[in-house]
Each structure stands twice: as C-alpha cells, then as structure tokens.
C-alpha positions in Angstrom: 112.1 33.6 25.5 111.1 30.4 23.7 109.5 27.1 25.0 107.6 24.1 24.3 105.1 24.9 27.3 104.4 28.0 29.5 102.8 27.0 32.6 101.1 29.8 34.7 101.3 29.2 38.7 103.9 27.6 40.9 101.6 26.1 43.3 102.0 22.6 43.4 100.2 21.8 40.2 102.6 24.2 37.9 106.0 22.9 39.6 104.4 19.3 39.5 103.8 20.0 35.8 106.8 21.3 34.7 108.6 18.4 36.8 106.8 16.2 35.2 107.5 17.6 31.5 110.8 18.4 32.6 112.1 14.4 33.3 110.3 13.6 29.9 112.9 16.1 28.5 110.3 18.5 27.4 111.1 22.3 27.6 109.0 24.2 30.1 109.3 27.8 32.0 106.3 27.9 35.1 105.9 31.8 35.9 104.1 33.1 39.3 102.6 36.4 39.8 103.8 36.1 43.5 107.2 35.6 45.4 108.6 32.0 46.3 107.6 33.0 49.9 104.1 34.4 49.3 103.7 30.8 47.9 104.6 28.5 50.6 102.7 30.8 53.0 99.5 29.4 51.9 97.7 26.7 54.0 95.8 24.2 52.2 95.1 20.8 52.1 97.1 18.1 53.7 95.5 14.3 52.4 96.7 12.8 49.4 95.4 10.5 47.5 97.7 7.1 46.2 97.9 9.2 43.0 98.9 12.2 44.2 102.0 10.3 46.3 102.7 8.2 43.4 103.5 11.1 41.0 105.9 12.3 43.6 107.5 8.9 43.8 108.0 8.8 40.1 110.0 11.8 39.8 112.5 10.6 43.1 111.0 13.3 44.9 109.3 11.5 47.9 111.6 11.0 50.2 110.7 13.8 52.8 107.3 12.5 51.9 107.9 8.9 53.1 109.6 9.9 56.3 107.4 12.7 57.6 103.8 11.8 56.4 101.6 9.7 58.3 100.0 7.2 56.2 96.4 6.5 57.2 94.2 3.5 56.4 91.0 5.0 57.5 89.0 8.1 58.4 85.5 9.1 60.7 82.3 10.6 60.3 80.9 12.0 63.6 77.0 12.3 64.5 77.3 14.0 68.1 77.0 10.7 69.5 79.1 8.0 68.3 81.9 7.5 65.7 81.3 5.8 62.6 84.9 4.4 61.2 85.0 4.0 57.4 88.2 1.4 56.9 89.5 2.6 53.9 92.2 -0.1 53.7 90.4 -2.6 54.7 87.8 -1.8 52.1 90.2 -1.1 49.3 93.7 -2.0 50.5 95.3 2.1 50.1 96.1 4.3 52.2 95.8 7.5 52.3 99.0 9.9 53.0 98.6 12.9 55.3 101.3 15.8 54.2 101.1 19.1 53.7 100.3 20.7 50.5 102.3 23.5 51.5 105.5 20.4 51.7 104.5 19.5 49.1 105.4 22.5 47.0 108.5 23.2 48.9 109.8 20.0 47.8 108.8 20.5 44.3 110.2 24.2 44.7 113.2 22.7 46.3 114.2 20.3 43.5 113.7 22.8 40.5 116.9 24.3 40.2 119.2 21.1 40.3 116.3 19.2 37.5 116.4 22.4 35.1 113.3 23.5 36.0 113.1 27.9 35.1 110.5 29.1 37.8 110.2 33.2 37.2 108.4 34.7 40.2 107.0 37.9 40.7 105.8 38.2 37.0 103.1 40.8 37.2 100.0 41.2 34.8 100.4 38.2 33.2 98.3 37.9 29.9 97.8 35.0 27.2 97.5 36.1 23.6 96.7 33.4 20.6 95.4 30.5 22.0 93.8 29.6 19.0 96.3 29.8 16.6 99.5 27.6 16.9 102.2 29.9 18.7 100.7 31.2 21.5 102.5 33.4 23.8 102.5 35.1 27.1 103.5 38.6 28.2 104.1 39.8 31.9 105.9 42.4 33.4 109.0 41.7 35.7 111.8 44.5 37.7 109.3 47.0 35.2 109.8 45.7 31.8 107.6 44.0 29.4 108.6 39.9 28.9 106.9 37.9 26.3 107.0 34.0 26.3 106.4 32.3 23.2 105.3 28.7 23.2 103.4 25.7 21.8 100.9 24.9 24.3 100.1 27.1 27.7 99.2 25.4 30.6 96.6 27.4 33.2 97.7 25.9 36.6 96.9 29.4 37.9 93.6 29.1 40.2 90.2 30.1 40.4 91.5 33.9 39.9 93.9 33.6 37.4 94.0 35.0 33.3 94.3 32.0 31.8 90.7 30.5 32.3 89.3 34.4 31.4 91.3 33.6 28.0 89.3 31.3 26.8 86.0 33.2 25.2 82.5 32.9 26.6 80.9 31.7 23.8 83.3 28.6 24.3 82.8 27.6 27.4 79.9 26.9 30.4 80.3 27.2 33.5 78.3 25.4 36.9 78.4 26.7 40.0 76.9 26.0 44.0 77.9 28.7 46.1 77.6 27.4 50.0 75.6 29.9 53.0 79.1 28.8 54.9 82.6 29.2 55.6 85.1 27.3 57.2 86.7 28.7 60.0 90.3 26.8 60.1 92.5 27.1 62.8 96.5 25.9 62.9 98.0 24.9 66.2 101.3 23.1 67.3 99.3 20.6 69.6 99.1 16.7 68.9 96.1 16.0 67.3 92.7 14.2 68.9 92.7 11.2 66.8 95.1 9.0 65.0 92.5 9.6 62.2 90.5 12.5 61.0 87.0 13.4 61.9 84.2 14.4 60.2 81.4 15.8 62.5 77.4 16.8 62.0 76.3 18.2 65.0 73.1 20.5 65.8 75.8 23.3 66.4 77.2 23.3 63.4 80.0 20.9 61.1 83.5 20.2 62.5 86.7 18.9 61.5 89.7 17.6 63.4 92.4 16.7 61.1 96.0 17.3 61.1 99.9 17.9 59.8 101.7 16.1 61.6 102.1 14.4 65.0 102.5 17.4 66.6 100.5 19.8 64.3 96.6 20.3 63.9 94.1 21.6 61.8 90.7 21.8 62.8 87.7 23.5 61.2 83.8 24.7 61.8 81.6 25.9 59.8 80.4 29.3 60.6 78.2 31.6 58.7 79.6 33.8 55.9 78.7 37.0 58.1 81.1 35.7 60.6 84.3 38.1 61.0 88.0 35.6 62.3 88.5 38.7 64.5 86.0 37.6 66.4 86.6 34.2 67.3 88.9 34.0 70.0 91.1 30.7 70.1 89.1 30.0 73.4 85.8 30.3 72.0 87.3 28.0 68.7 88.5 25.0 71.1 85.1 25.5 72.9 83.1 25.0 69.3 85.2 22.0 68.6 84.9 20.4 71.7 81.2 21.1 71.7 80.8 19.6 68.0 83.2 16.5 67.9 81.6 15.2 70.2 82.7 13.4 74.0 85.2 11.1 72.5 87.1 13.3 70.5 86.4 16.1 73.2 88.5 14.5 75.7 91.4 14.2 73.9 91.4 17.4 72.3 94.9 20.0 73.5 94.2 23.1 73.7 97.0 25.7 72.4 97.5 28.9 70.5 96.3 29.7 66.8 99.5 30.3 64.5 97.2 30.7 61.5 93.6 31.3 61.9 91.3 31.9 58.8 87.3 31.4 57.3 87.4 29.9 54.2 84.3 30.6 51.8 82.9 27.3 49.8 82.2 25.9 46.4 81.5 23.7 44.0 82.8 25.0 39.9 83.2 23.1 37.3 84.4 25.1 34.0 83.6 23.7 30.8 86.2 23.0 28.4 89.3 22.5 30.4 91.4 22.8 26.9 90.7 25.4 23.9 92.9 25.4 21.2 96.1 25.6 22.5 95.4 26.4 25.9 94.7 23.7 28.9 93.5 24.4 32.1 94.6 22.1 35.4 93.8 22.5 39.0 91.4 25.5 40.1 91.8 27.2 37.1 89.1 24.7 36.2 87.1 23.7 38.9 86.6 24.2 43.0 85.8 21.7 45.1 84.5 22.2 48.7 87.4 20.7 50.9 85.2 18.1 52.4 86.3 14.9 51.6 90.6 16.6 50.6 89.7 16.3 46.6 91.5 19.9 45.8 94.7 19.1 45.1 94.1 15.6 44.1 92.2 16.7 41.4 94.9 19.0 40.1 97.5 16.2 40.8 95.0 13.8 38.4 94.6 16.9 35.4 98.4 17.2 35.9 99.3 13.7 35.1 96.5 13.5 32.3 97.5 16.9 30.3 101.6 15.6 30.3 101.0 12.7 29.0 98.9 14.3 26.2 101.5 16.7 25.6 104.1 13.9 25.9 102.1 12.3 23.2 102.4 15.1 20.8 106.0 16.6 20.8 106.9 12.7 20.6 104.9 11.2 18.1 102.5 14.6 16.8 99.5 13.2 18.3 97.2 15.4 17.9 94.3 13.6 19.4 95.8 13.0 23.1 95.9 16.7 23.3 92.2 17.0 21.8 90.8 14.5 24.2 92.6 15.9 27.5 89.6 18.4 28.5 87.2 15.0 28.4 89.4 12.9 30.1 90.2 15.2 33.1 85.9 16.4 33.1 85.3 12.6 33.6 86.9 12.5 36.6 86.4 16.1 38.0 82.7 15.3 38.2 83.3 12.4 40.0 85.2 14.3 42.3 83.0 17.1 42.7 79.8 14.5 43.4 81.8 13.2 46.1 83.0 16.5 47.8 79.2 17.8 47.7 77.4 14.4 48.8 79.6 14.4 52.1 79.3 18.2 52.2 75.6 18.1 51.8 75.3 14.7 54.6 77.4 16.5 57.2 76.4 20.2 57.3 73.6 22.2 58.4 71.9 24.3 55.4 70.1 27.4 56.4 67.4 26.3 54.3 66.7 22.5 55.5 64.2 21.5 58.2 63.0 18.6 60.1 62.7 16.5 56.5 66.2 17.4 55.8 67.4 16.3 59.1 65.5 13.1 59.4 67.7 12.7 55.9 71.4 12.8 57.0 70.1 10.8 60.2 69.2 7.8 58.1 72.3 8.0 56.1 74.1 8.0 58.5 72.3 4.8 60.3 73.0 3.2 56.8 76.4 4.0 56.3 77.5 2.8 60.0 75.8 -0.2 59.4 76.1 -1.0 55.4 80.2 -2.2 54.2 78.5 -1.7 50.7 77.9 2.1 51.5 81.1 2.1 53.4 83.0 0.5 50.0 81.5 3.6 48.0 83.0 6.3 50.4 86.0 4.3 51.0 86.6 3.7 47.1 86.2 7.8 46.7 87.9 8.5 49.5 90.9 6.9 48.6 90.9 8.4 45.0 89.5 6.8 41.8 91.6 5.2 39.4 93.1 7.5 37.1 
C-alpha cells in the first residue's frame, strides 16, 4: 500500500489527524494495534479547550458535541474550607466544553468511513523503517501476514508506549521527566454530579477531584499512594475519601452510587525532545505526558495535531520544506507551556511525601493570593482555558 501519510494510533489524535488531512484532500491510512472496541473502552479526559472544539467544528463534526456537552465558564480550587471560583469567562470570555474523550473518538471513528478515511485495526508489531531518508515505510502484521505501508511522512499519534517515538535514535533526541510518589484513583458512576463546575481540592487527607461527563455521569478522583492496590478500595470507602476531601459544601451534595469503571492512574510529567526527525513527527503522548491536573492531555495533542497538518499541508501544496522543519519547535513552544501549567497546579494542590510545614505554609499562601488576586486568577484562567495556538 501507498500514501502520502501513515499515521500510527486511532485515538483521537490519529482519526483527528487523518480527518484533518483527509478534507485538505491529502491521502492518509491511520493503523491501530488494537480493535475499534478496545479503543473506545478507554476513559480519559473529558474538558476541552476552545481549540480542541473548534477543530471539530471545522470538519462538520460537532454536532453531538454541541448538543450533549456542557459548556462551562468557570472551574474551583478547594482548600478544605472554602471554595475559591476562578471565572474563566469572565476573565477571558471562553468557555470551556466538557465531553468525553472517549465521544470524542467515536464521533471521529463514526465519520471515517463515509469522509474516506482507511482506519486498519488490529495491526500487530507495528515497525517504522527509514525515517531519515525520503520514503519511509511501515510494516505490521494483520490475519498473520506481513503488510508494509510506504509513505512520505509518518505521523506518531501512538502514545507514550508506542514504536514510533523508540524510532527516532538516542543520540537525536533528550528526554525530561518527573515521575509523581502518586496515583489517581478515578472512579465512574452514573450519579448527577456535586457541582455545576468542577473541583479541585487540597486537603490534609490527600487531593480530590469532582468532575464529570455529563448531567447524569461523574468522575471523581483522589490521590492515593502508588502502593495502593483498586481492589482494595471499596466504592464506600471511595465516596467516604471524597466527601472527606471536597470539603462540607461539595460533601452535601455529593450521590452516592455504584463504580462502573474504577482505576489508579500513575502520574507524569515527559517532554521528548524533537517531536519531528527527518521524516517522522511525533503528536500527542508519543511526545509528552502531562499530569491530568488542570485536563491539558488531549488538548495538547489536539494543538500538535492542528500544527503538524498544516505543515504537511504546506508541503504536498506548495513543497515547503521549512513548515515541516519548524513543526517540532512550534508544537515544544506550547507543550512546555502546557506542562508548567499541569505541574504548578499539581504541585499547589497535592500533598508530596517529601514536603513539610515550609511546604505547606506555601500552597496556603497561594492559595490566600489566588482567592483574593483577579491578576493571579487571569493567569490560571488564561491557561485554563487554552493558550492561543
């Protein structure tokens, strides 16, 4: 098989690649290692960022998007005591859209057929071969035979555990990493949720999160140390946490109900250095991992996504060489932005093994400025909402 550009991974970055390319009327295939089901059976993050929503609306694909999401205009940080509200509309007049990632991939998945988009799933040992020449090419193995892909550019959309970041060799690349002492313990219930808004929590027990899906489905998380075993956390003792950690408000409006997905999440911050080499880019966690405090995950992928097509737009239409040279750049700009962001709030509203009273005194004193500072509120408003891209 022949193409312009092999994508690796349909999660939502691939399929919102190839959509992408596809409506400029480049040729793409995405392949997937796993089954369309496997896919859409992962949980992940559900707040997008104006960005994210606007590259659905550009390809037509945003009208389950419209009607089911819950647009939300601002978001809480939680000291045990009080809530502090940071207006994000108010400060920077967006929203921010609350939908599923895992919608948003079956919408993407949904629309492929009908736009021309070739998704092959369960393609198994998935290599890249001569991504420094120009023809690169992938091989796999599908229903037991050998397939080979030959292209012009290969996209990595293919997470943190995926072959095509391990392409590019070591003595190209650098790597930076902060591995967290926790995991987040996330648990998925068909209750309405405790707030209109989500919650961001620092208690002496530990963080919390109460966030949601919909109107009628919540997410909540703690933080629990990375000996902790899910089997062990019974839902009871995980609404007890929550209710102990939110705090009274949030507390007394929390509905209790049973787990249908229950999971501890490890966290960290990576940032892998280039995101392109020769004629291989990198998008999404292929590149970098953000903690998912503060929902930058897929929103960074969404932003690499709409920077590496318009490179490659750039060169099959007019051979421009140097869009496609200045992608990894671009995209590193605003990953590090991102991951600042995701670790500043991660650092002001957990507990670290390691800190003591200093420490402490710390994230209280933020947290007196921020509830009382619209300058300090702007910052985490501005980066909560998404910067520009």
């Amino acid at each position: 098989m022949k193409t312009q550009v092999a994508i690796i991974g349909a999660g939502p970055a691939g399929l919102l690649l190839g959509h992408l390319l596809r409506s400029e009327g480049i040729d793409c295939v995405v392949i997937e290692r796993q089954n369309s089901d496997h896919v859409l059976s992962r949980i992940r993050a559900g707040v997008l960022e104006q960005g994210t929503v606007g590259l659905m609306a550009r390809l037509g694909l945003d009208d389950r998007l419209k009607a089911e999401g819950l647009p939300h205009g601002g978001f809480n940080l939680a000291d045990g005591e009080r809530l502090i509200r940071i207006d994000v509309e108010g400060l920077t007049g967006q929203q921010v859209m609350v939908y599923g990632q895992t919608e948003i991939t079956r919408d993407l998945m949904d629309a492929a057929p009908a736009r021309g988009l070739q998704v092959v799933y369960n393609a198994l040992d998935v290599a890249v071969h001569g991504i420094e020449s120009d023809a690169p090419w992938l091989t796999y193995r599908r229903d037991g035979a050998e397939q080979r892909i030959d292209a012009r550019f290969i996209v990595g959309c293919d997470g943190f555990h995926g072959p095509s970041r391990k392409a590019i060799p070591t003595s190209a690349a650098r790597e930076f990493e902060r591995v967290y002492p926790f995991g987040w313990l996330g648990i998925l219930a068909d209750v309405p949720p405790c707030n209109q808004e989500l919650i961001y929590a620092n208690h002496e027990r530990g963080f919390a999160l109460a966030s949601m899906r919909s109107e009628t489905r919540s997410r909540y998380y703690i933080d629990v140390p990375l000996t902790e075993r899910v089997e062990d956390w019974s839902d009871d003792r995980v609404w007890d946490e929550l209710a102990a950690r939110l705090g009274p408000e949030a507390a007394a409006n929390i509905t209790r109900g049973p787990s249908i997905e229950k999971s501890i999440a490890p966290l960290r911050s990576y940032v892998f250095e280039p995101m392109r080499h020769g004629s291989l880019l990198l998008c999404g966690d292929a590149a970098h991992i953000v903690p998912p405090t503060g929902a930058k995950g897929l929103n960074l992928a969404a932003s690499d996504v709409h920077y590496a097509c318009t490179a490659l737009v750039r060169f099959f239409r007019a051979a421009d060489n140097d869009a496609i040279a200045g992608y990894s750049a671009k995209a590193l700009a605003r990953v590090w932005k991102s991951e600042r962001f995701s670790w500043s709030l991660t650092k002001l509203m957990h507990r670290f093994p390691e800190d003591g009273p200093f420490e402490r005194a710390m994230q209280v004193a933020e947290l007196d400025y921020i509830a009382s500072s619209k300058a300090a509120q702007t910052a985490i408003a501005e980066n909560y909402v998404g910067l520009p891209v």
